[in-house]
C-alpha positions in Angstrom: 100.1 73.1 84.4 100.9 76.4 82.6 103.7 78.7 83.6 102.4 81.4 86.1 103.8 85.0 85.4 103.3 87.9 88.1 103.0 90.5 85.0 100.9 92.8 87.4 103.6 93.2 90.1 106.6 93.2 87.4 104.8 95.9 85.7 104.0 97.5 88.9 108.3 97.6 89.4 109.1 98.8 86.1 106.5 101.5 86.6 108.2 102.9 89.9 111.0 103.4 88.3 110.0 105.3 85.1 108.5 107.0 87.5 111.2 108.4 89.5 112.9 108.8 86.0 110.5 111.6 85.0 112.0 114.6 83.9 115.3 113.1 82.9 116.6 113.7 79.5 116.1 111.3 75.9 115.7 107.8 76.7 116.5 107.7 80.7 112.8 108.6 81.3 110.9 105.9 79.1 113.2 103.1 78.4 113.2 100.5 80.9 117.2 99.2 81.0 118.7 103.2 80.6 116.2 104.4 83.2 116.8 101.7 85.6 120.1 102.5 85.7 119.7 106.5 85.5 117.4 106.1 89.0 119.9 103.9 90.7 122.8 106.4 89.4 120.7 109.2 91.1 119.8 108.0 94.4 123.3 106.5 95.2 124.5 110.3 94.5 121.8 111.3 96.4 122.5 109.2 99.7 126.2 110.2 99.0 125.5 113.9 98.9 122.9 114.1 101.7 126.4 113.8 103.9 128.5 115.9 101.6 126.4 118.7 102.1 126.4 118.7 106.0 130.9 118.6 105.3 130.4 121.5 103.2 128.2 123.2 105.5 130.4 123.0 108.3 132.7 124.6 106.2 131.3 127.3 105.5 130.4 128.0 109.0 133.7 128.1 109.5 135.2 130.7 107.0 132.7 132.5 108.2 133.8 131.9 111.4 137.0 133.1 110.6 136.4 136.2 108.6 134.9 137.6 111.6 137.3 136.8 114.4 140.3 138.1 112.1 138.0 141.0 112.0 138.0 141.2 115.7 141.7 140.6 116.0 142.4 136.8 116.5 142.2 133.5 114.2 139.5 130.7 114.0 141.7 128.5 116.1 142.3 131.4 118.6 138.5 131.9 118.8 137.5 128.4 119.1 140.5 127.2 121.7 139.4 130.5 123.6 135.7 129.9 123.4 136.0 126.0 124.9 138.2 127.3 127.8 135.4 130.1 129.0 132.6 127.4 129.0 131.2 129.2 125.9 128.7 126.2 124.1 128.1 127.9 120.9 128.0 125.4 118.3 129.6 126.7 114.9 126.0 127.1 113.0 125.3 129.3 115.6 128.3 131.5 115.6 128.6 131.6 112.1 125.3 133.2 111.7 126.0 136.2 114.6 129.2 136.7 112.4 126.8 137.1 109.4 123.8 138.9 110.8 124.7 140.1 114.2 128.3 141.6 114.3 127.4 143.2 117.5 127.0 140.0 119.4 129.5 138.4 117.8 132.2 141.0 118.8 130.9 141.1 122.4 131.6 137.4 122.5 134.9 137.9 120.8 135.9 140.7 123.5 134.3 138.5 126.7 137.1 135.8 125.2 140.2 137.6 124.9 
């Protein structure tokens, strides 16, 4: 009995990949072994980052945050200690964005917590 290959569906693998590989630079797009490795590279950063970003976001929201109570006369631990104790359930994405685009608001709630 001859030996049976599955060419179509190994083909079918290698293809996916070069796929996902387009756009990358020299051999990562069209040679099988580099680009195999580029893709795998890519989406393990990938995975990694999609949780990075929300740390760095937070961040952000944060010094944000911060900038605008210290505006207002207190710090960001001040602010957020204060804000807990009046039963004020603002999340940080929130706030960060009245400090950005509403100053207004964001000063009435600092004054209704000192």
């Amino acid at each position: 009995m001859p030996r049976s290959l599955n060419s179509v569906a190994s083909r079918a693998r290698r293809k996916k990949i070069i796929k996902q590989a387009k756009g990358y630079f020299g051999r990562r797009k069209n040679v099988w072994t580099i680009a195999k490795n580029a893709v795998e590279k890519a989406l393990s950063y990938a995975y990694r980052d999609r949780r990075n970003k929300k740390r760095s976001f937070r961040s952000l929201w944060i010094m944000r945050i911060n900038a605008a109570s210290r505006i207002n006369g207190m710090s960001y631990s001040e602010f957020i200690a204060k804000a807990k104790s009046k039963n004020i359930n603002l999340n940080r994405k929130v706030l960060a964005d009245l400090a950005m685009n509403e100053p207004k608001a964001f000063k009435a709630i600092a004054d209704k917590i000192k």
